[in-house]
C-alpha positions in Angstrom: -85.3 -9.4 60.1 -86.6 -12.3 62.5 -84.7 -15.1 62.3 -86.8 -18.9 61.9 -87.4 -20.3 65.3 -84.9 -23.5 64.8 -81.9 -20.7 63.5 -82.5 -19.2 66.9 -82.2 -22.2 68.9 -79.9 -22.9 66.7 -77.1 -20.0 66.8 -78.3 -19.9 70.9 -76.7 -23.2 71.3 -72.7 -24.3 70.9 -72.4 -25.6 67.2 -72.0 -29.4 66.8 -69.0 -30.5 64.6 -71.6 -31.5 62.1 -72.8 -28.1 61.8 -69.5 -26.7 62.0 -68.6 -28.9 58.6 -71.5 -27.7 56.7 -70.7 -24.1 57.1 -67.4 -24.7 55.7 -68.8 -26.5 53.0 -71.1 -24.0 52.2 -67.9 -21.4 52.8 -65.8 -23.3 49.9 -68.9 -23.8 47.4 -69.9 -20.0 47.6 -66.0 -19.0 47.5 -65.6 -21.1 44.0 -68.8 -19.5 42.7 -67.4 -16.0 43.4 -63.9 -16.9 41.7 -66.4 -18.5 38.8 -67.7 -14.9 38.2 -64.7 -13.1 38.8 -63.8 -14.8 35.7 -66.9 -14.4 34.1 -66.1 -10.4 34.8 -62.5 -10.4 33.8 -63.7 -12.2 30.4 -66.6 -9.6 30.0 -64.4 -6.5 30.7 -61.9 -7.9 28.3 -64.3 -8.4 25.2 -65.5 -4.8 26.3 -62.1 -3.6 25.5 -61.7 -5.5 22.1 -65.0 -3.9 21.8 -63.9 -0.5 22.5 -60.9 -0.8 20.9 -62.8 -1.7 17.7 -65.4 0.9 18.1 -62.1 3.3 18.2 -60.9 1.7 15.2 -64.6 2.6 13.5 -64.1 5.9 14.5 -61.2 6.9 13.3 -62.1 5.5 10.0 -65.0 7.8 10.2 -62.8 10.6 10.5 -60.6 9.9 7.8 -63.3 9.3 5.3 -65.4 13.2 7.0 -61.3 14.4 6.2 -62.0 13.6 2.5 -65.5 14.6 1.9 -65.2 18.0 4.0 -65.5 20.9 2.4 -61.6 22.4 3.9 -60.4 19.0 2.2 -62.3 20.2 -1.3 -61.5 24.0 -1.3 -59.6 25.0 -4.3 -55.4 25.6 -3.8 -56.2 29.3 -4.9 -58.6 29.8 -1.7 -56.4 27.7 0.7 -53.5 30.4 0.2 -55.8 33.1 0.4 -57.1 32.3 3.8 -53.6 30.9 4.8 -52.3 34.3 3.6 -55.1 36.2 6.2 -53.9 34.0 8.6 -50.3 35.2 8.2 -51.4 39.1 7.8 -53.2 38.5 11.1 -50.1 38.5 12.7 -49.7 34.1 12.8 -46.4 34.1 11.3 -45.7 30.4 11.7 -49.0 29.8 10.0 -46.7 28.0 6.4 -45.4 25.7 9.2 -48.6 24.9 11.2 -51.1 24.5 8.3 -48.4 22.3 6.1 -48.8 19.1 8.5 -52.5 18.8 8.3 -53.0 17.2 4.8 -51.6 17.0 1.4 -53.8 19.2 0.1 -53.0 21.7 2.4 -49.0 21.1 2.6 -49.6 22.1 -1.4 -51.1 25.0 -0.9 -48.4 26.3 2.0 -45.7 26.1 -0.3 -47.3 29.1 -2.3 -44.5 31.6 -1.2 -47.3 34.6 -0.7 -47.8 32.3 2.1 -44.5 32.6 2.9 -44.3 36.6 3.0 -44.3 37.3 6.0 -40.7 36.7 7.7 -40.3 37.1 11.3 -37.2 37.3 12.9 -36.2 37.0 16.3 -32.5 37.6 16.8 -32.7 35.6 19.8 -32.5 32.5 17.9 -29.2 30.9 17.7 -29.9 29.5 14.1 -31.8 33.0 13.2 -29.6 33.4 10.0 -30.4 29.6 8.5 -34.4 30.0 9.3 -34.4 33.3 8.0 -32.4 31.8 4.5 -35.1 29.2 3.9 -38.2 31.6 5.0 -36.6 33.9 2.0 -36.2 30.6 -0.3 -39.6 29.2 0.3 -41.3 33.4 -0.6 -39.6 33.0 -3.7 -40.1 36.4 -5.6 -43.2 37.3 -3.3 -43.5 40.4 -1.9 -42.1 40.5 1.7 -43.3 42.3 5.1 -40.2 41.9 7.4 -40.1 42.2 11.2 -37.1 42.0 12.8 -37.2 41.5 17.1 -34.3 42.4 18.9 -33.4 42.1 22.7 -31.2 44.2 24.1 -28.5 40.6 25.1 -28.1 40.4 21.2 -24.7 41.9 20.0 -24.7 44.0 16.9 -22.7 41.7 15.4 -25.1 39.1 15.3 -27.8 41.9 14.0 -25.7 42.3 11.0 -25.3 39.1 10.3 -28.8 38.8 9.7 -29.5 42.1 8.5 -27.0 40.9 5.5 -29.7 37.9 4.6 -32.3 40.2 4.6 -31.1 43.1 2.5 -30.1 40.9 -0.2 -33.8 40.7 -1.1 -34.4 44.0 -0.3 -35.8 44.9 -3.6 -39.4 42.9 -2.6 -39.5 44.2 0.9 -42.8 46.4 1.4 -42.6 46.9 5.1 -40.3 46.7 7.7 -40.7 46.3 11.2 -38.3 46.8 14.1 -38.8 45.8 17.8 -36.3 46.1 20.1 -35.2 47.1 23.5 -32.6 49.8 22.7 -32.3 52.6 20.7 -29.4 51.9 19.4 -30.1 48.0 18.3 -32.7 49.7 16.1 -30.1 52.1 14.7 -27.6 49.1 13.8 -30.5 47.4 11.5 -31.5 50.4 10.3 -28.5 51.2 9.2 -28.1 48.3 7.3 -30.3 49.8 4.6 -28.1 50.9 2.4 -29.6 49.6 -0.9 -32.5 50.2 -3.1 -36.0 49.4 -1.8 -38.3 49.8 -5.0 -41.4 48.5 -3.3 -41.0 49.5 0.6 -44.4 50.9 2.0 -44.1 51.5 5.4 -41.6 51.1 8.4 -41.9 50.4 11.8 -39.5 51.3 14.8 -40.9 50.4 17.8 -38.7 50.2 21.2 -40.8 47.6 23.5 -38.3 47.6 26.6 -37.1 49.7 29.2 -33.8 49.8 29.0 -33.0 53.2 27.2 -29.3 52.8 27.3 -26.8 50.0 25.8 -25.5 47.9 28.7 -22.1 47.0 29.2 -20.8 45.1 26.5 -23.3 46.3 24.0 -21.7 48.5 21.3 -23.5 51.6 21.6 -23.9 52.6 17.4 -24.3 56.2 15.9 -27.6 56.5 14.8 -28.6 58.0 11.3 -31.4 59.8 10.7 -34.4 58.0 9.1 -35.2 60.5 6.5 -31.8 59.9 5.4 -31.9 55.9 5.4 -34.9 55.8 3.5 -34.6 58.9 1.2 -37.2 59.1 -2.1 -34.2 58.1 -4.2 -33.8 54.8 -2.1 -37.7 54.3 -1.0 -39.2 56.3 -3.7 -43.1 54.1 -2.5 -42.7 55.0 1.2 -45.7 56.9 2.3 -46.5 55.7 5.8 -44.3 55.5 9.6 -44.6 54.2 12.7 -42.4 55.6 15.3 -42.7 54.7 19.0 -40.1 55.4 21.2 -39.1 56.5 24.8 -38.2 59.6 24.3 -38.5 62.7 20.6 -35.2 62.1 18.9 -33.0 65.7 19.9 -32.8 66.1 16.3 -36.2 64.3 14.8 -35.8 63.4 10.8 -38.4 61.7 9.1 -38.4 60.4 5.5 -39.9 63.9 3.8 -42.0 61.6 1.2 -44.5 59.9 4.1 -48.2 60.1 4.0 -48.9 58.7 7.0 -47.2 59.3 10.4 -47.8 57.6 13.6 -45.9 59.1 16.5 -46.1 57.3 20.1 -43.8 58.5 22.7 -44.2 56.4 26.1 -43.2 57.4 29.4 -39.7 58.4 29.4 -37.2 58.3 32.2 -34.7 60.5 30.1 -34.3 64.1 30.9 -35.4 65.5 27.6 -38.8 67.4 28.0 -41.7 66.9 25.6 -41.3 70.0 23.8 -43.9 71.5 21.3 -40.5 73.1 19.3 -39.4 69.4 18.7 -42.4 68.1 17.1 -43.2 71.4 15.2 -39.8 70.8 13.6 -39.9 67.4 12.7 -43.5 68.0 10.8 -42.2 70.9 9.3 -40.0 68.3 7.0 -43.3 66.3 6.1 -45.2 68.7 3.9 -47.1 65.6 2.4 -49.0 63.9 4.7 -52.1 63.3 5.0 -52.9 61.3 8.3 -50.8 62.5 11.4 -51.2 60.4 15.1 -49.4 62.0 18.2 -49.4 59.8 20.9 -47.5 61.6 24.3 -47.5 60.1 27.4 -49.8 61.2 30.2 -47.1 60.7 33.6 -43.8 62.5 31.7 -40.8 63.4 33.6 -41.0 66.7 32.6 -43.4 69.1 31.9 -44.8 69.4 28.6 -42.5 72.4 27.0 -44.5 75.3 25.1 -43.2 76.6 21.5 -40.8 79.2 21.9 -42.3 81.3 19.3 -46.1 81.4 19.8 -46.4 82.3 16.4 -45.0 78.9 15.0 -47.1 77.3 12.2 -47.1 74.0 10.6 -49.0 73.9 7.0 -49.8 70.9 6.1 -51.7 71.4 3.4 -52.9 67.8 2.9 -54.0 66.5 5.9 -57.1 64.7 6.2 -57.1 62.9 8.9 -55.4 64.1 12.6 -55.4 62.4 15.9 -53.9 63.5 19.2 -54.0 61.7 22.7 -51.9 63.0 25.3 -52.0 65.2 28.4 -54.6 68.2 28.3 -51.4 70.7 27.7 -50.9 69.2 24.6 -53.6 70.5 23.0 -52.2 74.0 23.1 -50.2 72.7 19.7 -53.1 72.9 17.7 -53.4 76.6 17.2 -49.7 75.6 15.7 -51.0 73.7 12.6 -52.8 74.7 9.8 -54.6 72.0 7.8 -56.9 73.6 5.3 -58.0 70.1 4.1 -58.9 68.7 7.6 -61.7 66.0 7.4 -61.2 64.1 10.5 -60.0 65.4 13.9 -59.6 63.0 17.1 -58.6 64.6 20.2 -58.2 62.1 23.4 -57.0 62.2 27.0 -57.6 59.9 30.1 -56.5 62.8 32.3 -58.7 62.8 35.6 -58.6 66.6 36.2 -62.0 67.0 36.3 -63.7 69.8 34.3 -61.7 70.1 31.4 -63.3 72.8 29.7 -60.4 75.8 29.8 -57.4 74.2 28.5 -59.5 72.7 25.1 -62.1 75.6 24.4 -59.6 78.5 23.5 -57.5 76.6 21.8 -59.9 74.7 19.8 -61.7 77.9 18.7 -58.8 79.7 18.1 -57.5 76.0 15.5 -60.9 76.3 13.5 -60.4 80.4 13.0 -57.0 80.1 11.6 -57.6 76.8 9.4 -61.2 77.2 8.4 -60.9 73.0 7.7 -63.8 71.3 6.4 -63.9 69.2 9.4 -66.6 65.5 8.5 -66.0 64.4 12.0 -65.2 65.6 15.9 -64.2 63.1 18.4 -63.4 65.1 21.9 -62.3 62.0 24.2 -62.3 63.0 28.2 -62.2 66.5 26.8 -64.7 69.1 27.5 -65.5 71.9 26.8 -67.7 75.3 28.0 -71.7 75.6 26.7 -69.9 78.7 25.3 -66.8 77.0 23.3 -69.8 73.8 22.0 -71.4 77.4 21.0 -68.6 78.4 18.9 -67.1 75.3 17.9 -70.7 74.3 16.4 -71.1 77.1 14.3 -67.3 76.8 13.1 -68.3 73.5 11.6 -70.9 73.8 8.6 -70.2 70.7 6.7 -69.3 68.4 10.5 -71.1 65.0 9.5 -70.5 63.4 12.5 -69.7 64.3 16.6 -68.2 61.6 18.9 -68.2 63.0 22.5 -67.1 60.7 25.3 -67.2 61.8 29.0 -68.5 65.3 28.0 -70.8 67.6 29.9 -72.6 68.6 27.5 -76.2 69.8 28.1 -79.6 69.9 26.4 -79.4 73.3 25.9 -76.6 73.1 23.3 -77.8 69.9 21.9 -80.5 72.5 21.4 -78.6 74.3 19.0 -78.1 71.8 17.0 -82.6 71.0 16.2 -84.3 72.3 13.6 -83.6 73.4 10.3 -81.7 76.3 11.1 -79.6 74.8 13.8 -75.9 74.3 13.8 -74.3 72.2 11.9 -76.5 71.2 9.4 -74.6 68.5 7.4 -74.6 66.3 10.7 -76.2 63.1 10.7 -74.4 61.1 13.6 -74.1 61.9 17.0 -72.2 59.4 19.5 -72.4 60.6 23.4 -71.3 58.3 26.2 -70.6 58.6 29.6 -72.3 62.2 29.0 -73.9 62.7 32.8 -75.8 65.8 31.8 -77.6 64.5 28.8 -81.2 63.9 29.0 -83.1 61.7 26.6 -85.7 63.9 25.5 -82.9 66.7 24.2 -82.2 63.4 22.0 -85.4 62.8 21.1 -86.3 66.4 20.7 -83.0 66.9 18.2 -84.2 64.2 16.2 -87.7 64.8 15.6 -86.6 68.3 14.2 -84.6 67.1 11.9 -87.1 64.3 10.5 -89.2 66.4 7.8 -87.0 66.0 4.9 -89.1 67.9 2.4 -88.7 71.0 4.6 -85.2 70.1 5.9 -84.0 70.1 1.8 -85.7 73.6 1.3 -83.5 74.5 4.0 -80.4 72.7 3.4 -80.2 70.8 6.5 -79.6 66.7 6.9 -81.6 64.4 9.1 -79.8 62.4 11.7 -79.4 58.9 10.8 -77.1 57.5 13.6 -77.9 58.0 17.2 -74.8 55.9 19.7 -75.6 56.5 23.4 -73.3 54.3 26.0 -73.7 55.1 30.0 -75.5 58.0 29.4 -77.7 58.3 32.9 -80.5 60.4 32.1 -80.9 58.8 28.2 -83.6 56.1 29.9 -85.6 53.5 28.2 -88.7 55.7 26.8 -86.3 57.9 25.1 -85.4 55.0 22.9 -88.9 53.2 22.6 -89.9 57.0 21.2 -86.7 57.1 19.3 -87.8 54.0 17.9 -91.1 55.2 17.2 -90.2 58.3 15.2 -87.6 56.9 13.2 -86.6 53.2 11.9 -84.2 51.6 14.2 -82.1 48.9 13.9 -78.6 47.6 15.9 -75.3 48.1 14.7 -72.1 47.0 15.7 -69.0 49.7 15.1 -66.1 47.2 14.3 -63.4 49.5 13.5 -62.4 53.1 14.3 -64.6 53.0 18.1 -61.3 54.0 20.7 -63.9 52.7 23.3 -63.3 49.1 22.0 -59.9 49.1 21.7 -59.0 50.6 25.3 -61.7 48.3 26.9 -64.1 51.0 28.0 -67.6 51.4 27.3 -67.8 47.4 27.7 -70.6 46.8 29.5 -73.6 45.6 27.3 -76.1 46.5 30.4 -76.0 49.6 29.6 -75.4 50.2 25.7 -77.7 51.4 23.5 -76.5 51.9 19.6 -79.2 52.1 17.5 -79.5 53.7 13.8 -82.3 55.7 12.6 -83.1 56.3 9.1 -86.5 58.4 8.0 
């Protein structure tokens, strides 16, 4: 910017005392006028914050006034426990606590002592015994689900101090849950049930640590068997146990009365093998059950041990339901059982041995032949087997409604067996293939188009398929499903419960999922 002609001449030449007195006049006025509206500022920015401050003060009225009208404010007391007792069977134990400080309303409806069912104890605590005493006071008469965590610095002394709270309302327990870090802390509060449980359902041991051994100065406790502790004449309702553990009890003994028998045996760093004698005795003393889970470890110390007598047989002549994840050895126990009733059959590995088709097929084959089970559904996870065993195994399985195959190299020429009206199995109407690398989308395709005229399908006695689940299956490509779709109606669905995929993480990646249902 160019400065007036007399500003030049001005600032050229040495300022006069009068000029030098204006400029600090006009210094001193424009100095008061800034500390004017500095003022002016500080007096603004302070009504702001009255203003804020009320605005807050607005707001939270608001909120209070949304708290009354809202609809969790107006739910009935009878709906409030119910969702405050999902929360609880959800595994939010201190739920009763949490929920009781957000209203009146609500504080009400935590006192219902359903809400209070569940009691968790963690032995850690040094005032365990008076939190567990008013968790029991504020269930009332409620039926109660107990777990009881244990690490392995507790004493057993202070275990049966609070063992002695619990069993004095022993009579509402309906499940019991143990989780410690020895053995033999489990065996001290199991041992403290020595009185009648009318209304026990289910029990739980469940050894979480690594320590396999009591340290020094732990007690180490002489362990009862738990067939004995919770005989029929003390748990007459027992029907279902989870057992998981570091090692097969020597001498395994199992309430006789169970249902329902989970079995999970992590990697061990004892010296005891995993031995096919030791579980074929222990099932040998359930002849009830009906749904039997072996879980074995893949990495074990030891071999997996082979039965003795090749012979052995377990009849189980209610099983329904039968799951078995382990290493591929394991699977030579099934020719072992014989389970006439067999509905459901689940057997899983994450062994990366590559073609698995030997160690499965024979004894597979040789399972169905000696049981002749009315099997509804096959689930072979990381298991495969030969076109020739799929040959065999298919025509051992009239009434199969459903096949679950994951990492399986199966081909379209035994998917061909299954087309047409006088394919194998002809009661099956779901099929779920993933990570199947030999699979082709128009064997899919193909299998389902046979199987779409129902009038002639009925005459023959055969089902159409109505459930087609395909996940990271390379050669299933996009026309497959658009003809899919074409042929049959199709529509998404979303398998919440029983998918293994979706509990172990695998078979994630939406990409390249395709679930779709078809119904003619």
């Amino acid at each position: 910017m160019l400065l007036p002609e007399a500003e030049r001449l001005l600032f050229r030449a040495e300022p006069t005392a009068e000029v030098i007195r204006v400029a600090h006049e006009s210094i001193r006025a424009r100095s008061a006028d800034i500390e004017s509206l500095e003022d002016k500022i500080r007096s603004l920015l302070t009504q702001i914050s009255t203003l804020r401050h009320e605005q807050a003060k607005h707001k939270t009225a608001i909120e209070h006034s949304w708290g009354i009208v809202t609809l969790a404010r107006r739910l009935p007391e009878d709906i409030l426990i119910k969702i405050f007792g999902h929360c609880v069977d959800d595994g939010w134990t201190r739920a009763p606590v949490v929920v009781s400080h957000v209203c009146s309303n609500w504080r009400r409806a935590a006192l219902a002592p359903k809400v209070w069912s569940h009691v968790y104890v963690r032995c850690d605590d040094v005032h365990v015994s008076n939190r567990t005493r008013h968790w029991l006071k504020m269930a009332g008469h409620a039926y109660l689900h107990i777990i009881v965590a244990v690490s392995w610095r507790v004493p057993a002394r202070k275990i049966v101090e609070v063992m002695n709270v619990l069993v004095e309302h022993s009579k509402q327990w309906r499940s019991l849950s143990v989780e410690t870090d020895l053995d033999s802390q489990a065996d001290v509060v199991f041992g403290q049930c020595t009185f009648f449980m009318p209304e026990l359902r289910r029990i739980s041991s469940r050894t979480v640590g690594s320590v396999v051994a009591p340290p020094d100065g732990v007690d180490a406790i002489e362990s009862r068997p738990l067939g004995e502790i919770f005989s029929a004449d003390k748990a007459p309702q027992l029907n279902a146990v989870q057992y998981i553990c570091g090692t097969i009890p020597e001498i395994p003994h199992l309430p006789s009365q169970i249902t329902a028998l989970t079995l999970q045996v992590r990697t061990s760093i004892e010296v005891q093998p995993l031995s096919a004698s030791t579980i074929i005795s222990m099932l040998g003393r359930l002849p009830h059950l009906q749904h039997l889970t072996l879980s074995m470890p893949l990495i074990y110390e030891h071999p997996f041990v082979r039965a003795q007598d090749p012979e052995a047989t377990v009849f189980l002549p209610d099983l329904t339901t039968f799951t078995m994840y382990g290493p591929t050895d394991l699977n030579e126990m099934l020719p072992h059982f014989y389970t006439p009733r067999l509905r459901d059959l689940h057997l899983r590995s994450l062994e990366d041995l590559g073609y698995r088709q030997q160690p499965i097929g024979p004894t597979l084959t040789r399972f169905l032949e000696l049981s002749t089970p009315p099997l509804e559904l096959l689930e072979l996870h990381d298991l495969d087997l030969s076109p020739e065993a799929f040959a065999t195994t298919f025509a051992a399985l009239p009434t199969l409604r459903e096949l679950r195959l994951h990492e399986s190299s199966i081909s379209d020429t035994t998917v061909a067996r299954l087309r047409g009206p006088r394919g194998l199995c002809p009661r099956l109407v779901r099929i779920d293939f993933r990570w199947c690398s030999m699979l082709h989308g128009h064997a899919l395709v193909d299998l389902v188009r046979s199987r779409c005229t129902v009038d002639d399908l009925a005459i023959q006695g055969s089902d159409p398929i109505q459930e087609v689940t395909v996940v990271n299956c390379c050669f299933v490509m996009e026309d497959d499903v658009m003809e899919l779709a074409r042929t049959t109606v199709c529509r998404v669905v979303m398998r919440e419960r029983e998918d293994y995929c979706r509990e172990r993480g695998c078979c994630m990646n939406n990409k390249y999922r395709t679930r779709l249902r078809f119904a003619t």
